[in-house]
C-alpha positions as CSV (number, residue, x, y, z in Angstrom):
1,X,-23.1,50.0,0.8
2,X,-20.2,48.2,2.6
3,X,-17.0,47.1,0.4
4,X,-17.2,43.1,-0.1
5,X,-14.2,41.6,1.2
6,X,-12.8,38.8,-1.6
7,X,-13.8,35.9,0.0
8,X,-17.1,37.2,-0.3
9,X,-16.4,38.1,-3.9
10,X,-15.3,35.1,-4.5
11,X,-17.9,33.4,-3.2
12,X,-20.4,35.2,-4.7
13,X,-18.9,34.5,-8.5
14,X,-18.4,30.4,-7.7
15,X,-22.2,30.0,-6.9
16,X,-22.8,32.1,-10.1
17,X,-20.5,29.3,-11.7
18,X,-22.0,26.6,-9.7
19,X,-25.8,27.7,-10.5
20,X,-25.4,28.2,-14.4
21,X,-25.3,31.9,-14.7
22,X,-21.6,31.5,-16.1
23,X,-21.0,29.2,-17.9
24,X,-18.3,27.2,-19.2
25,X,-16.3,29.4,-22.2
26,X,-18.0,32.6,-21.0
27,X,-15.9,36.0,-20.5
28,X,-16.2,37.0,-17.2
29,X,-16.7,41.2,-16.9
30,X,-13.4,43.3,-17.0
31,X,-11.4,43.9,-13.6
32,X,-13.1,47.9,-13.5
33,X,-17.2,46.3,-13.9
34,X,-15.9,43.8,-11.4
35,X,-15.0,46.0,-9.4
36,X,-18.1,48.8,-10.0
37,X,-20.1,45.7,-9.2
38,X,-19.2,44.6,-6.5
39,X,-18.4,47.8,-4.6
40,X,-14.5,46.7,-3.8
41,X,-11.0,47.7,-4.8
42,X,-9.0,46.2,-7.0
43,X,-6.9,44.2,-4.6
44,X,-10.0,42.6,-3.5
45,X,-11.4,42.0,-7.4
46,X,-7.8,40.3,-8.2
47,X,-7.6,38.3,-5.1
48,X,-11.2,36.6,-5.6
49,X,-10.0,35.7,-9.0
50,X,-6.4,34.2,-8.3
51,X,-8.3,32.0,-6.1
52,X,-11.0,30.6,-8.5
53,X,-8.2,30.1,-10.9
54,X,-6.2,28.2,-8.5
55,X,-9.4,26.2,-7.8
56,X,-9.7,25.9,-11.5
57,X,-12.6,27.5,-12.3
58,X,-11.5,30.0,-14.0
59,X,-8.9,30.5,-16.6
60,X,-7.0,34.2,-16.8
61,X,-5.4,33.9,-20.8
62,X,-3.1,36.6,-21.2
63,X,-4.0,39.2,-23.4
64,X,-7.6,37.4,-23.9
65,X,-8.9,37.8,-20.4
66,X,-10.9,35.7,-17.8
67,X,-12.9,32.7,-18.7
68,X,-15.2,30.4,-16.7
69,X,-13.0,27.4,-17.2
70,X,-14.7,23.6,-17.1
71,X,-12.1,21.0,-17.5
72,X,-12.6,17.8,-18.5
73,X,-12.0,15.2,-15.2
74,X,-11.1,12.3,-17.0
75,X,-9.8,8.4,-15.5
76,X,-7.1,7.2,-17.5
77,X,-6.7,3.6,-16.6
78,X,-3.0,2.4,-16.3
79,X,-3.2,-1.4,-16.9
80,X,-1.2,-4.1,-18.7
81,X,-2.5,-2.5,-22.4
82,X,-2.5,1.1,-21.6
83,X,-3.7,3.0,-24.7
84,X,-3.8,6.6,-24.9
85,X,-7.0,7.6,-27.2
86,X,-9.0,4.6,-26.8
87,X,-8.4,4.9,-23.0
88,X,-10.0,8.8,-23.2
89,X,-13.1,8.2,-25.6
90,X,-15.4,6.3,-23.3
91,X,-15.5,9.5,-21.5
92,X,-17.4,11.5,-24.2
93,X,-14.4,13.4,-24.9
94,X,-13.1,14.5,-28.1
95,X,-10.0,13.7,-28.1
96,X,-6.9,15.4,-30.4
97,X,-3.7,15.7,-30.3
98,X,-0.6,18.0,-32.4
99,X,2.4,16.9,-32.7
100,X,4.8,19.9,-31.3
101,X,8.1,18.3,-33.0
102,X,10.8,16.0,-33.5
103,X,14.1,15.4,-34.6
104,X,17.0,12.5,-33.9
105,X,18.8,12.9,-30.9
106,X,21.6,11.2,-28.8
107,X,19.7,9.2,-26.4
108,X,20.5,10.3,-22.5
109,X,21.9,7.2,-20.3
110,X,18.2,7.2,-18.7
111,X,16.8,6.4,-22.4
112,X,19.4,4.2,-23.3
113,X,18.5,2.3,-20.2
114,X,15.3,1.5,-20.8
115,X,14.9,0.6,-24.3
116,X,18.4,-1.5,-24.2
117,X,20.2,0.5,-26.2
118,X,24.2,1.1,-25.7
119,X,25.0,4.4,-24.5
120,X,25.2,6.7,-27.5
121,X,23.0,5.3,-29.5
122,X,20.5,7.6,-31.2
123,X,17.0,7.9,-30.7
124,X,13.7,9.7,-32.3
125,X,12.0,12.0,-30.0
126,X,8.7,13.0,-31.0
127,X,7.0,15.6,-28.4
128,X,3.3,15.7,-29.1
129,X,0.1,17.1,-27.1
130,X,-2.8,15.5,-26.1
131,X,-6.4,17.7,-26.1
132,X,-9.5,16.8,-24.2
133,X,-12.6,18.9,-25.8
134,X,-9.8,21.6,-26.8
135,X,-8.6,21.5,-23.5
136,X,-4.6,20.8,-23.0
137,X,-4.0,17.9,-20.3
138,X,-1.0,16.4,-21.6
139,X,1.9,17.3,-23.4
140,X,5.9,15.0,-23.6
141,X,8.5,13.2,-25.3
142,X,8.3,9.7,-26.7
143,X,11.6,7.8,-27.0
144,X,12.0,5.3,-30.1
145,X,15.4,3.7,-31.2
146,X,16.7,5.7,-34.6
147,X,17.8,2.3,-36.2
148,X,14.8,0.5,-36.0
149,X,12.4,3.2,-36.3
150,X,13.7,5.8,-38.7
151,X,10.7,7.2,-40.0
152,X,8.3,6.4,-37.0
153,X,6.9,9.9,-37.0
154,X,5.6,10.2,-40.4
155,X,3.8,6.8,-40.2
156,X,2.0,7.7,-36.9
157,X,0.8,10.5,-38.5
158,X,-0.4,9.5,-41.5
159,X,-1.9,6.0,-39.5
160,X,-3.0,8.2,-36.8
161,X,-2.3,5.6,-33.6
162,X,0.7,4.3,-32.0
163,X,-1.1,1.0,-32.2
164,X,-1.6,1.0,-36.2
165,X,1.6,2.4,-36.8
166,X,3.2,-0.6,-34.4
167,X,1.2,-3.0,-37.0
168,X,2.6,-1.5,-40.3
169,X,6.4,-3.0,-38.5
170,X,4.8,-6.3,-38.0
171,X,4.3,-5.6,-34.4
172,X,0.6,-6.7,-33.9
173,X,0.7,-6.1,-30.1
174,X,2.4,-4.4,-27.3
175,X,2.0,-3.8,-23.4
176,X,3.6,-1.6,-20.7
177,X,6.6,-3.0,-19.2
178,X,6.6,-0.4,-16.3
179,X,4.5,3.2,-15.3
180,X,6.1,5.7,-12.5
181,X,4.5,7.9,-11.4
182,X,5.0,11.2,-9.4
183,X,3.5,14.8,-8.5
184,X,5.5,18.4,-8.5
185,X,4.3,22.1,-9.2
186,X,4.4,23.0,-12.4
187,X,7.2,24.6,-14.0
188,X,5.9,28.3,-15.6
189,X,6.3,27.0,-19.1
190,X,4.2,23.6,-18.4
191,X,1.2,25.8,-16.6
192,X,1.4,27.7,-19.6
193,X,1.2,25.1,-22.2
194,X,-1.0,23.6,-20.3
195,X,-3.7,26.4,-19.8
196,X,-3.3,26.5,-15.9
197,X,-2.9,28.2,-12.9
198,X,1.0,28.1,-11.6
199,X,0.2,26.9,-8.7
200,X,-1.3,24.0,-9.3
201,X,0.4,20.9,-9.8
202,X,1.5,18.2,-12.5
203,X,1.6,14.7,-12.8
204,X,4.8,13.2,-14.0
205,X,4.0,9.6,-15.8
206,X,7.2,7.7,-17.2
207,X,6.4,4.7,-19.1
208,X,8.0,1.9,-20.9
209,X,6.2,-0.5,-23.4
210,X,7.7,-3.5,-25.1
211,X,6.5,-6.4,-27.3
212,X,5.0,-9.1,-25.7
213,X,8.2,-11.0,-25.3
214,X,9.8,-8.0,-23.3
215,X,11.6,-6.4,-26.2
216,X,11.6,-2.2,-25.6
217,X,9.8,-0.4,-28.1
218,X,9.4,3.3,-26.5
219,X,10.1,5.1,-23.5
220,X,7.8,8.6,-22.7
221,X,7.9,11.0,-20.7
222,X,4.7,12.7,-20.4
223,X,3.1,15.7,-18.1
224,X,-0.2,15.6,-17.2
225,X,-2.6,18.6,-15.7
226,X,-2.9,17.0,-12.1
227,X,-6.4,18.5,-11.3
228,X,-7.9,17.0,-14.8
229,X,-6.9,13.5,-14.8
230,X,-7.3,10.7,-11.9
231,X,-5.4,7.7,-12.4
232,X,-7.1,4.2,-12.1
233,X,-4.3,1.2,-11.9
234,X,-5.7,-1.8,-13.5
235,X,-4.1,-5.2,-12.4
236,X,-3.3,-8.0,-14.6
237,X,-3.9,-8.0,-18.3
238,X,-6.5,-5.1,-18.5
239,X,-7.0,-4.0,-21.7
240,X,-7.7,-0.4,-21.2
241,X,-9.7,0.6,-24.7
């Protein structure tokens, strides 16, 4: 029997993907019964495999192994009343989040900027990761001024929405004052909180909201997994969920 080259071996293991044979969350055989299987060496195994997982359809966990990876493809709509969760459930998606930390900090001249705040002033970032079906496709900081919102983190957590936690200030509704948007690869750290493949990319989203008369009320920056999300821009005032 001849040695299959990788292409062929990774053919061979997409259509298995593609057909229902693996399925998502399945372990895919060890490196030496890939290899005893398919009649190849190593290089050839490893190779197949580094390209599914650039593809995305696998995911190599270290210490863990390989997994026939699904990820969610969701549309998050960026409109005049952009709202995270509500923007994610129509898709059938359960969607979590954890909130990785935060802590008062001097805000950086970029921050100050944007929520009008003199240089110096101090800020609360929260940093806080955004689950599709268990799987990671956001994670970021979220800027909010120190003075006016001391204890902002504990309230969003025990209201559990940025829009019900707005309400317990008085502020009964908010929009986005200004999106950018931009792609670059990932950084190792990002891929790895973010369950990917290094070399695919990320999708940087900076975003301002303020009250309806303008006023600033946070700045985020937030990293998205490029190849789960697509992003929709909504004209006018779209209320997105």
């Amino acid at each position: 029997m001849n040695k299959m080259t990788w292409t062929m071996i990774r053919d061979t293991l997409a259509s298995e993907i593609a057909d229902g044979t693996l399925n998502p969350g399945d372990q895919l055989p060890t490196e030496p019964e890939l290899v005893t299987r398919f009649g190849a060496g190593r290089h050839s195994v490893r190779r197949a495999i580094d390209a599914l997982a650039r593809e995305g359809k696998l995911s190599v966990e270290q210490g863990r192994g390989t997994f026939i990876d699904s990820p969610p493809l969701l549309t998050y709509s960026v409109g005049k009343r952009t709202r995270l969760r509500k923007n994610l459930l129509p898709h059938g998606y359960k969607v979590t989040g954890d909130l990785l930390g935060a802590e008062q900090i001097v805000a950086s001249d970029r921050v100050a900027a944007a929520l009008n705040l003199p240089f110096g002033a101090k800020v609360i970032e929260s940093r806080r990761i955004t689950y599709a079906d268990d799987v990671p496709i956001a994670f970021g900081s979220v800027f909010h001024d120190a003075e006016r919102f001391a204890d902002i983190v504990e309230r969003r957590d025990l209201l559990g929405s940025t829009t019900e936690t707005y309400k317990s200030y008085g502020i009964d509704d908010y929009v986005r004052g200004e999106t950018s948007m931009y792609a670059r690869p990932a950084k190792p750290f990002e891929a790895e909180t973010l369950r990917q493949h290094s070399d695919m990319p990320v999708m940087i989203v900076q975003a301002l909201d303020t009250e309806l008369g303008g006023r600033p009320l946070s700045y985020s920056k937030v990293i998205w997994a490029a190849g789960r999300v697509r992003f929709a821009m909504k004209p006018g005032d779209q209320e997105n969920g």
